[in-house]
N, C-alpha and C positions, 0 to 999 in steps of 0.2 A: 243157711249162712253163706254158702256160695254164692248164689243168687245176689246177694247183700252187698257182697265186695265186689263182685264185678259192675253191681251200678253204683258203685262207688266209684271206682275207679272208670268207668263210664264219663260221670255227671262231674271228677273235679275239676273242673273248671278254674283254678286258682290265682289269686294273683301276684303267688309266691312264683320264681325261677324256679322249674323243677330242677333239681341235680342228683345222680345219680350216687353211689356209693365206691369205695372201696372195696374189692372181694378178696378172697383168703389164699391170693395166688402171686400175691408182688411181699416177700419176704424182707427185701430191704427198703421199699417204703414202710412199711408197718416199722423195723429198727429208725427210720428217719424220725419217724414220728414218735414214738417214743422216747426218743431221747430230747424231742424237742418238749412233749408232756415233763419229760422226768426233770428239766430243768424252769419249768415254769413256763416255757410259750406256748405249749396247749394245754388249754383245762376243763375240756369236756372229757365225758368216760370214754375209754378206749378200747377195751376189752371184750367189747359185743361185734362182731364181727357176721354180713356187710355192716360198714362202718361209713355213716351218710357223711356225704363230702361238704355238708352245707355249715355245719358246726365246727369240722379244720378249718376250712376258709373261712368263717368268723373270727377263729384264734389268733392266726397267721394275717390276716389283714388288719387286725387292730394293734399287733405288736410293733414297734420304733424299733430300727434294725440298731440303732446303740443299744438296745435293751437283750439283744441277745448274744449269750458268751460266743465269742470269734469261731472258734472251733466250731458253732454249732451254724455259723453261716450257710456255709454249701449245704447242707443240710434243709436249712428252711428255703433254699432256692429250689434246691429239687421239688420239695411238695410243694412250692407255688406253682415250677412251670408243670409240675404232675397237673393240679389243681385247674390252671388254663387248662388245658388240656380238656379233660374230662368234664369239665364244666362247662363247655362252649356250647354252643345251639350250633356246631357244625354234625352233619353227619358221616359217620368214619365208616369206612369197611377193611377188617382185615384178614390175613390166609395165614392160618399156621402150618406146618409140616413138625411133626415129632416123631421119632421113631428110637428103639432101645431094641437090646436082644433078647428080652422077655420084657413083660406087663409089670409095675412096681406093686408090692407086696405090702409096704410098709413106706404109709406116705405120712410128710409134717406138713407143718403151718409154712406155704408156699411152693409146694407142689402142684406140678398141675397134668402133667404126664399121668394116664394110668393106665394104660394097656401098650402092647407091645408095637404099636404102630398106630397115628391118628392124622387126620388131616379135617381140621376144620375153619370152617369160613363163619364170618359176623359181622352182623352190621349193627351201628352203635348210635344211638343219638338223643336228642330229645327237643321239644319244643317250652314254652313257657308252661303249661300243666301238665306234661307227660317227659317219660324216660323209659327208653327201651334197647334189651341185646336179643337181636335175634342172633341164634350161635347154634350151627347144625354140625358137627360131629358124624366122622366117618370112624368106625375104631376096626382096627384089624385084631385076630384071636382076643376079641374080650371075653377076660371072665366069666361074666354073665350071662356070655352069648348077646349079647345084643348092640348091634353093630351101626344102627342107625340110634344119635344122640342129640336132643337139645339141653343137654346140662348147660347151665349158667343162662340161660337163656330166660329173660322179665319184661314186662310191662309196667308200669308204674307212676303213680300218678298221686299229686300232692295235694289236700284238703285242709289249710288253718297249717298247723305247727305239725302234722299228721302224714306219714307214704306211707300209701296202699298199693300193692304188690301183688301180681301174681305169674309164678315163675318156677324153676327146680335152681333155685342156687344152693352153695355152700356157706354152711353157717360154721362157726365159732365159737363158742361160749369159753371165755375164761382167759386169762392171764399166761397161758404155758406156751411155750414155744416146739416142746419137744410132741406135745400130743392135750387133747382138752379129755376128761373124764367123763362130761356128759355129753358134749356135740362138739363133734371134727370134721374134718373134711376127709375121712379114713374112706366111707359109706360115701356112692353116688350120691350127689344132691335128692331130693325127696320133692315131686313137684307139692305147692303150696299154695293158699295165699297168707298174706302178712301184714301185721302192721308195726307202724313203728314211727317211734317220735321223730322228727326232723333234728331243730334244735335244741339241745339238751338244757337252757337258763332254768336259774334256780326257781324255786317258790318265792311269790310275793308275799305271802303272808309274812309274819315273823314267827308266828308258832310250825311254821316250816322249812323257812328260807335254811334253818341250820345244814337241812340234806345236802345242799351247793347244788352244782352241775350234775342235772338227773338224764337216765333215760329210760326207755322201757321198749321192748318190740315183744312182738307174739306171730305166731307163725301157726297155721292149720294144713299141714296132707294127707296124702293118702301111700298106704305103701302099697309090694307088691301083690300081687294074687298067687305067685307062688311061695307058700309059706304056711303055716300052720295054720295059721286064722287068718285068710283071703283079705284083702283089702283095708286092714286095719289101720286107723287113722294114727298120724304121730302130730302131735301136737307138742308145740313149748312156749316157754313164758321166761322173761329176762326184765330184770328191774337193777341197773347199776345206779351210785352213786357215788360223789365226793365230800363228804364231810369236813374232810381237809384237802388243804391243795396235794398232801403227802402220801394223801391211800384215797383208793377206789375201790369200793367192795360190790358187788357182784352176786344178786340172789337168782339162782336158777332152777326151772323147774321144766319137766317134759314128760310127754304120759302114750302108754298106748292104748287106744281106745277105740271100742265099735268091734267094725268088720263083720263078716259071713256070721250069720248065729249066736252075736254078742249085741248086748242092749247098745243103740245108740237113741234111745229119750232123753227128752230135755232135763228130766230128772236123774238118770244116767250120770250124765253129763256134770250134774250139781253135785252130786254125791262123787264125782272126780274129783273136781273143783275145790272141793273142802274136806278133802281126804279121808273118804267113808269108805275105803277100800280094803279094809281088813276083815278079819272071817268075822271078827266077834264085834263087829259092827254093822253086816248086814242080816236080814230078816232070813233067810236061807243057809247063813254058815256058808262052808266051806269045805261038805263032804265031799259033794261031785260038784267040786269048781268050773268044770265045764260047761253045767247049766246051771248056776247059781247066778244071781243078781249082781256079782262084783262088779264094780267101775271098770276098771280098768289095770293096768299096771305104769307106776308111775317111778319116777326117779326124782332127787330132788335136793339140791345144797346151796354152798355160799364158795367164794374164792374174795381174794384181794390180792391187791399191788401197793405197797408200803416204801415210799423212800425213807432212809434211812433217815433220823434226824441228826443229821451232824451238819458243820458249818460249810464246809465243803463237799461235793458231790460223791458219795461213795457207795451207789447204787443201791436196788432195791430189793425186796425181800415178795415171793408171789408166795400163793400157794390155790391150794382148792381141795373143798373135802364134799363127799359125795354120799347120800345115803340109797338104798336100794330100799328101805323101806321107809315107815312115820311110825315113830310110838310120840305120842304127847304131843300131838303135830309139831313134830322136831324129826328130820332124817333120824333112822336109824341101820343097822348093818352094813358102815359106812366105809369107805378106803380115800385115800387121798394122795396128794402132788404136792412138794414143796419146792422151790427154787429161787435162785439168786440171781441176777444178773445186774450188767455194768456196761456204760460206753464211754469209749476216749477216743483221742484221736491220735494218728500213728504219724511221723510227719508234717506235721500241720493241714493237709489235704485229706485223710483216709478217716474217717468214722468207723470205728469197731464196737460192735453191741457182741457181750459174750452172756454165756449164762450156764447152769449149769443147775440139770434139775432132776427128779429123783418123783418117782411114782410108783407109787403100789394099790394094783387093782384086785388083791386077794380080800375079801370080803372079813373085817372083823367076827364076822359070827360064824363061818364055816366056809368051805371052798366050794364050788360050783354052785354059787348062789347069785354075784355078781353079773347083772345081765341077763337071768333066766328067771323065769317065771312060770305059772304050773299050768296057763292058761294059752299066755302067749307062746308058744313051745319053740318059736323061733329065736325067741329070745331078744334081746334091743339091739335087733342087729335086719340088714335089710342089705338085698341084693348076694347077699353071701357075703359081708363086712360088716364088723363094727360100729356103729352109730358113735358109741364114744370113743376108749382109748382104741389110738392103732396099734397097740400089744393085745387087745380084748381082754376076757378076765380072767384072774389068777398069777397077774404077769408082774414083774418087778424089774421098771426099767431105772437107769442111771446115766444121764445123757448129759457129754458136755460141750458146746456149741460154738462158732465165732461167725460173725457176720463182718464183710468189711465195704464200704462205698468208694470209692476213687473220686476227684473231681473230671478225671479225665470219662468216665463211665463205667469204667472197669467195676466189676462187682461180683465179691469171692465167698464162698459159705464151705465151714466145716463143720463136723460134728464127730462124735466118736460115744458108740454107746455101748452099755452093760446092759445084758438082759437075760432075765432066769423067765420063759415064759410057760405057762400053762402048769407049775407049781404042782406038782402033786400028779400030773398027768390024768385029772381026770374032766370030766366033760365033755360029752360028745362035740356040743353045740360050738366049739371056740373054732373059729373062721381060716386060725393059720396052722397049729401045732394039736395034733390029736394025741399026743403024747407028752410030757416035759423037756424043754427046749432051751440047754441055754448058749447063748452065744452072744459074739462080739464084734460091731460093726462102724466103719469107717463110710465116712459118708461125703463128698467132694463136688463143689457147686459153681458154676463159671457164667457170667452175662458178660456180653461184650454188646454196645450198641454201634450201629452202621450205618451209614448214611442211605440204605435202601432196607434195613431193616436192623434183626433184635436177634444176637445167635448166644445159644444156653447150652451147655457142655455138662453133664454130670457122670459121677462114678461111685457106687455104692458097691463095697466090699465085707461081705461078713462070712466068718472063720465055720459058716455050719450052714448047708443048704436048709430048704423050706419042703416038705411035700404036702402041696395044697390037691384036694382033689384026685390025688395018688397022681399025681404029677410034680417031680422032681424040680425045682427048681435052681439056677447057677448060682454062685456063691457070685460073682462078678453081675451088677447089673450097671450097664453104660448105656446114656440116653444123648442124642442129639437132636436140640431142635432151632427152627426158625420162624420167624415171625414176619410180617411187613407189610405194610399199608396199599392196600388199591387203590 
């Protein structure tokens, strides 16, 4: 299968403009553009994140600027000059410096700091069938130990309505702002290859055009070698749609599969696929799971994003529900995410997207079940993090949030969270708290752009230290960084 994608990505020779994606590290473009979706100027799905840039630039270049509400103006300027930008056939290279007084613990959707000191350099560009980030990553005391990084780093190249990828970026799945249940950016990226639809247009038929604006991506890696079962592949699959211009729903699925001493045949692989992973479905049971015939371990749900149907704008409704197992190929022993959010503008200049969301990862059917498995022993978790929520499982978080844009550039983010984590106190395997944890955290966000660069201010305050690793960590975490063009 390797083999396969990289002469694919070899031979596409296309005579589509390649353009690269949006990644899960600009928090207030993602707010720009959702408020431009939630009011009607974008109507491709949004929620699958990298988020290809060739289907906003489709939205946004076909809209009549009377056609969009005043307020949402500057708004649709920024993703255009964003959109120039990253869609040019120039080649960029930039130098970041980031440094805080420890490594972040507990990261969302636009974070991009994760250890206690980084400096890294990338070079960005693309031609008519290719798009590439080289991005090498220097990290002082990382977690992991491992101090030399090309996270976010791809190659990528377009075939028909098709990019093929291969790279360790950060993926997304789902509509939440505060944390995704099945894939975040909690967990270093996971080198991969992928695929995934360019532009999202409806079906031509008529017996399918109802789906609307579709998209679909899949992704194949390898995790680490330090872990219970060496080398095990993670795999996922993502199928959004819009039915209506008013909801986008969202089917998501990801599995662990292979590695040192576990089946990876093609029939393995089928029996994943079509969720023959239970004891009382394969020919061996499930006395000694360790060398029994199981696929794999798999996860697997649905989320949506619902505006409201009223005559004036009065935001939407998300949520996302998650099964850790399949009874009647339907998720079963499930936990889920519900939240609200809203944008207005503050002065006729400031865009503010607020939200306010609510998740519980204690398993319906018993505690220490969510994210463990009797095979995988590491659990759906890689590097010593979470794969999905960044509370891991058994945790009950309550997050309320504000995002605001300036025309001037100024750009301010807060948050303030509830959180009861590791519930019960038991499970070895959970990444932050080996005990029951609760506490209450303040969260403080600041971009200012400059005429020789990009400077990001943060402050994260919570009322109960962390001991990860039997290493204490500060209740105050303060980050400074810079960014700027070669």
């Amino acid at each position: 299968m390797k083999k396969t994608l990289i002469a694919l990505l070899i031979l596409s020779g296309s005579i589509v403009k390649a353009e690269p994606w949006l990644d899960t590290r600009d928090a207030w473009l993602r707010a720009d553009i959702e408020a431009l979706s939630a009011h009607g100027v974008i109507n491709t799905p949004i929620t699958t994140w990298p988020l290809p840039w060739a289907r906003i630039v489709k939205d946004i270049d076909n809209v009549e600027l009377d056609q969009v509400p005043e307020s949402l103006v500057p708004a649709l300027m920024r993703v255009k000059r964003k959109a120039r930008i990253e869609t040019s056939t120039d080649t960029r290279s930039e130098l970041s410096l980031k440094a805080g007084n420890e490594g972040k613990v507990l990261r969302h959707f636009g974070d991009d700091r994760r250890e206690k000191a980084e400096i890294t350099s990338s070079n960005k560009g693309m031609t008519k069938s290719f798009a590439w980030n080289i991005e090498a990553t220097k990290a002082f005391s990382p977690f992991d130990g491992e101090e030399e990084r090309l996270d976010h780093s791809y190659v990528a190249g377009i075939w028909g309505n098709w990019i093929f990828s291969a790279g360790a970026q950060e993926r997304w799945y789902g509509p939440g702002w505060d944390s995704s249940l099945i894939l975040s950016n909690n967990a270093r990226p996971v080198p991969s290859l992928s695929i995934k639809r360019n532009y999202a247009d409806p079906f031509e038929s008529d017996w399918l055009s109802w789906i609307g604006p579709w998209s679909v991506s899949a992704f194949a890696g390898q995790l680490e070698s330090d872990r219970f079962i060496p080398h095990a592949k993670l795999i996922g699959m993502s199928v959004t749609f819009k039915p209506l211009d008013s909801l986008e729903i969202g089917l998501r699925r990801t599995a662990q599969w292979g590695g040192e001493g576990r089946p990876e045949s093609l029939s393995s692989l089928v029996d994943l696929a079509i969720g023959r992973t239970n004891c009382d479905q394969i020919a061996d049971g499930c006395d000694d799971r360790l060398n029994s015939g199981e696929a794999g371990n798999q996860i697997a749900g649905i989320d949506f994003d619902w505006r409201l149907p009223t005559e004036t704008y009065h935001g939407s409704i998300y949520g996302q529900l998650i099964g850790e197992d399949e009874a009647g190929y339907a998720p079963s022993r499930k936990f889920f995410q519900i939240g609200y959010k809203n944008n207005f503008t503050l002065g006729g200049d400031t865009l503010v997207t607020s939200f306010i969301e609510y998740a519980d990862t204690e398993n319906e059917y018993a505690k220490n079940v969510t994210y463990e498995h009797g095979i995988y022993r590491t659990g759906y978790r890689t590097e010593g993090r979470s794969i999905g929520s960044t509370y891991d499982a058994d945790s009950e978080s309550l997050t309320f949030g504000m995002l605001a844009s300036t025309t001037s550039g100024s750009r301010y983010k807060v948050s303030v969270s509830k959180v009861d984590m590791n519930k019960g106190g038991v499970g070895d395997n959970h990444t932050i708290a080996t005990n029951e944890l609760n506490f209450n955290r303040l969260s403080l966000k600041y971009q200012k752009p400059f005429k020789h660069g990009l400077l990001s201010a943060s402050i994260d305050y919570q009322d109960k230290a962390f001991e990860i690793s039997g290493v204490n960590t500060d209740k105050y975490n303060v980050g400074l960084s810079w960014t700027m063009e070669l």
